[in-house]
Phi, psi and omega in degrees: 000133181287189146306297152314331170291315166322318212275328184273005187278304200290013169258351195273320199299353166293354185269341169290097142297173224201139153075188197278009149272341174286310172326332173241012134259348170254352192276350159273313211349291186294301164329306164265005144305303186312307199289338161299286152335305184280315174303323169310266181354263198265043156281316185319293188303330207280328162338264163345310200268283164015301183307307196277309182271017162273320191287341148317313186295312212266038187277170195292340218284128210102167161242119188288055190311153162320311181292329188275301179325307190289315179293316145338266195325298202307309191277304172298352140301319163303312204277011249222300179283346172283318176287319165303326206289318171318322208269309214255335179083013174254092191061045182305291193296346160274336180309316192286346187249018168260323194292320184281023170271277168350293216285315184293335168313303174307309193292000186245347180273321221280346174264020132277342164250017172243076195287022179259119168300130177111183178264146143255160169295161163332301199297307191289000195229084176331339188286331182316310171301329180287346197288307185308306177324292183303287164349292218289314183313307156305328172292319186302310181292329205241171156296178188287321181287345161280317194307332178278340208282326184300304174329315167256325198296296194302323163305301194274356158256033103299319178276347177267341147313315168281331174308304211278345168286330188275337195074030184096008186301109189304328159345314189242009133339278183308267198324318163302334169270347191254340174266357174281265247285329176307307194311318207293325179322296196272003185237327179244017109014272128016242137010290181293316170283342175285302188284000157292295179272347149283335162316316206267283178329307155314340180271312190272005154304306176276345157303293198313285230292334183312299191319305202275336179286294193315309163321304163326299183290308192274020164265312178307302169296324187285313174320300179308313204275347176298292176326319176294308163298309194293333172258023119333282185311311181283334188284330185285328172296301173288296179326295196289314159334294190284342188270334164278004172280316157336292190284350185250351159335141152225321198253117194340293198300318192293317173325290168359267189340291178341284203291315169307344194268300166309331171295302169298349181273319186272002167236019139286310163328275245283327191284001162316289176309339174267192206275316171241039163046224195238028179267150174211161180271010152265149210246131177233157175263192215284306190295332179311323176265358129320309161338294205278357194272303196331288179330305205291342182269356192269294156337300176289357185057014164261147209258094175199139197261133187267110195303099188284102157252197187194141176283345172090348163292198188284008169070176206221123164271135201215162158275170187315269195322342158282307160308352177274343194264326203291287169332316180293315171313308210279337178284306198290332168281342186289290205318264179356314171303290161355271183287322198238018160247340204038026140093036173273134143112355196296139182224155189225113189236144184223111169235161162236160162219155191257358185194083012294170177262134181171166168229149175239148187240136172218121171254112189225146183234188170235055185252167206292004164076184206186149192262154169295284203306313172287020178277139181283169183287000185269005184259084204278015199281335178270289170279013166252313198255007151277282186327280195274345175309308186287350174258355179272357163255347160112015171263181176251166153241156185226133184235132179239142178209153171200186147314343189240355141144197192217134191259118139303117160255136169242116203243131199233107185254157187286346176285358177278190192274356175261000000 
C-alpha cells in the first residue's frame, strides 16, 4: 500500500459511522439479512404449498357453495400477495400478517361454508396445505409471543374445524388428531429455528457494533494524542522559539528574525487548527527532504551542506506530510546542536534505501552530550518535537548520546502506517 492508498483509506473512515450512528446503521445489519432470507425461503414455500391447495380447492369432490367460492377467492388472494411482497421484499411483514389473519378468519368460517357430509380426506381441504404457511407468515410478521400464539392456535382451529364439518364423527377423530399433532410438530419447529437464528444474528449485531464503538473510541484517542504531540511539538518549535527570539533582540536584523519566526509560528497554529492540518495528497520523492532541510538552514543563515547517500536503488516516495514531520524533527535535533554543542562537528546526513525502502536522516555534533533520562519531563525538544513527532507518522528516532557527542537518527519506511 502506497501513500496515496493510505491518504485515500484514511479519508474513506470519515465515512464510518461512530457512536449511536454506528449503532443505527450496524446494529441490524446481520439481523436483517437474516429476515431477508427467511422471508426469500418462504415466499418460495408459499409457491409450493400455494400449488397443492389450488389443486385441492378446485378438485370436483365437494359442494362448491357460493361462501366456500368467496373464502377460497379471500385466502388465495392473500396468500397470492404475501408471496410477491416475500419474494420482492416489499411489505413482506404486512403481507404476511394479513394472509395468517386471513387464514385463521377461514378456520373459523369454514365449517359453515364447507357443506361436505362426513370426514373427507386431508387432501381434499385446501386449508390443510396452508397450516404451516400461516406459521411461517408469522414468524415474518409478529414477535415471538404472537409467532408461538399462531404456532398452536392455528393447528387446533383446524382440527377443531375438521371436528365440526365431519360432525363429531368417531371415525374422524384418530386422523384428525395425527393431523394436529404433525402440524403442532412442524410450527413449532418452525417457530424454534427462526428464533435460533436471529437470536444468533443478533449476537453478532452486537459483537459487530461493540467492535465498531471500540474501534471508534481508540481512533478518536490515537487521534487526540496525535493533535497533542503535534501542538506540543509547535509550541516548543515555533512559539517558544519566537518569544525568546523577541526578548534577546537587540539588533534591527535579530528583531527582523524575532518578527518572521512569529510570523511562521502564527501560521502554524492556524494549520494546527484547521481541519486538514498540513496533510495534502501530494507525492515527493526522497530528495525533496533533503531539499527542504536545506532550504530551512539556508534560511537560518547557517553554513552547512546537508550530505546526501543513496543505495543506488529506485529512491523512496513519501506524502507532503511526512516530509513535513521528518524535516521537522530533523530542524529540532540541528536547533539542539545549535544550543547545547554550539554546532561543534554538526554534521546533517539523508541516505535512502531501497530494501527496506525508507529514509534516514541522522544529525550528529561532537558536543558534550546529554543523558536522555535526566531531562526533565516538561522538556519537549527531545521527546515531543524528535520522538513522538517521528512516531506519529510510524517512524522511529533514535538518540545516542556520550561524552564524545550525540548522533539522532531518524528513521522512516514506506512499509510504515502513514
Amino acid at each position: 500500500m502506497d501513500e496515496r492508498d493510505r491518504a485515500v483509506l484514511a479519508d474513506a473512515w470519515r465515512y464510518i459511522p461512530t457512536g449511536r450512528a454506528a449503532a443505527e446503521a450496524l446494529g441490524s445489519f446481520s439481523r436483517t439479512r437474516i429476515d431477508r432470507m427467511i422471508a426469500l425461503l418462504i415466499g418460495i414455500a408459499c409457491i409450493v404449498h400455494g400449488a397443492q391447495a389450488l389443486t385441492a380447492a378446485i378438485q370436483p369432490e365437494g359442494s362448491l357453495t357460493t361462501p366456500r367460492l368467496w373464502v377460497t377467492v379471500a385466502g388465495f388472494l392473500a396468500l397470492s400477495v404475501m408471496t410477491v411482497a416475500c419474494l420482492i421484499n416489499v411489505f413482506a411483514r404486512t403481507a404476511s400478517a394479513l394472509f395468517a389473519c386471513v387464514y385463521l378468519a377461514t378456520l373459523l368460517v369454514w365449517p359453515f361454508v364447507d357443506v361436505t357430509p362426513g370426514y373427507v380426506p386431508p387432501e381434499t381441504q385446501w386449508p390443510f396445505f396452508l397450516i404451516d404457511i400461516a406459521i411461517a407468515a408469522a414468524v415474518v410478521a409478529f414477535r415471538l409471543p404472537l409467532q408461538i400464539t399462531w404456532a398452536i392456535a392455528a393447528p387446533l382451529l383446524y382440527g377443531l374445524a375438521r371436528l365440526v364439518g365431519a360432525g363429531f364423527a368417531p371415525e374422524a377423530w384418530l386422523p384428525i388428531i395425527s393431523e394436529v399433532s404433525f402440524a403442532l410438530l412442524l410450527g413449532g419447529a418452525l417457530v424454534a429455528l427462526a428464533w435460533t437464528i436471529r437470536s444468533a444474528a443478533g449476537h453478532v449485531d452486537a459483537v459487530r457494533g461493540e467492535a465498531v464503538t471500540s474501534y471508534a473510541r481508540a481512533a478518536a484517542e490515537d487521534a487526540s494524542e496525535n493533535e497533542r504531540v503535534t501542538v506540543a511539538a509547535l509550541m516548543h518549535d515555533s512559539v517558544l522559539g519566537a518569544l525568546l527570539a523577541a526578548e534577546r533582540a537587540q539588533t534591527p536584523r535579530e528583531q527582523a528574525l524575532a518578527v518572521t519566526m512569529a510570523r511562521e509560528a502564527l501560521a502554524g497554529l492556524h494549520k494546527a487548527d484547521a481541519d486538514d492540518g498540513d496533510v495534502t495528497d501530494e507525492i515527493i520523492d526522497d530528495t525533496g527532504v533533503a531539499d527542504q532541510i536545506q532550504r530551512a538552514l539556508n534560511d537560518l543563515g547557517m553554513d552547512l551542506t546537508v550530505r546526501r547517500e543513496s543505495d543506488g536503488g529506485a529512491g523512496v516516495r513519501l506524502s507532503s506530510r511526512v516530509a513535513r514531520v521528518i524535516v521537522l524533527a530533523a530542524m529540532q535535533a540541528i536547533a539542539n546542536a545549535v544550543q547545547h554543542a554550539e554546532a561543534a562537528g554538526l554534521a546533517v546526513t539523508v541516505r535512502t534505501r531501497s530494501a527496506p525502502a525508507g529514509v534516514v536522516v541522522v544529525v550528529s555534533d561532537r558536543g558534550p552530550g546529554f543523558d536522555l533520562d535526566a531531562v526533565p519531563a516538561d522538556r519537549l525538544g527531545v521527546r515531543g518535537s524528535i520522538i513522538a513527532r517521528t512516531a506519529s507518522i510510524g517512524g522511529h528516532a533514535h538518540i545516542q548520546s556520550g561524552p564524545e557527542g550525540t548522533v539522532v537518527t531518524i528513521e522512516w519506511e514506506s512499509g510504515d502506517r502513514w
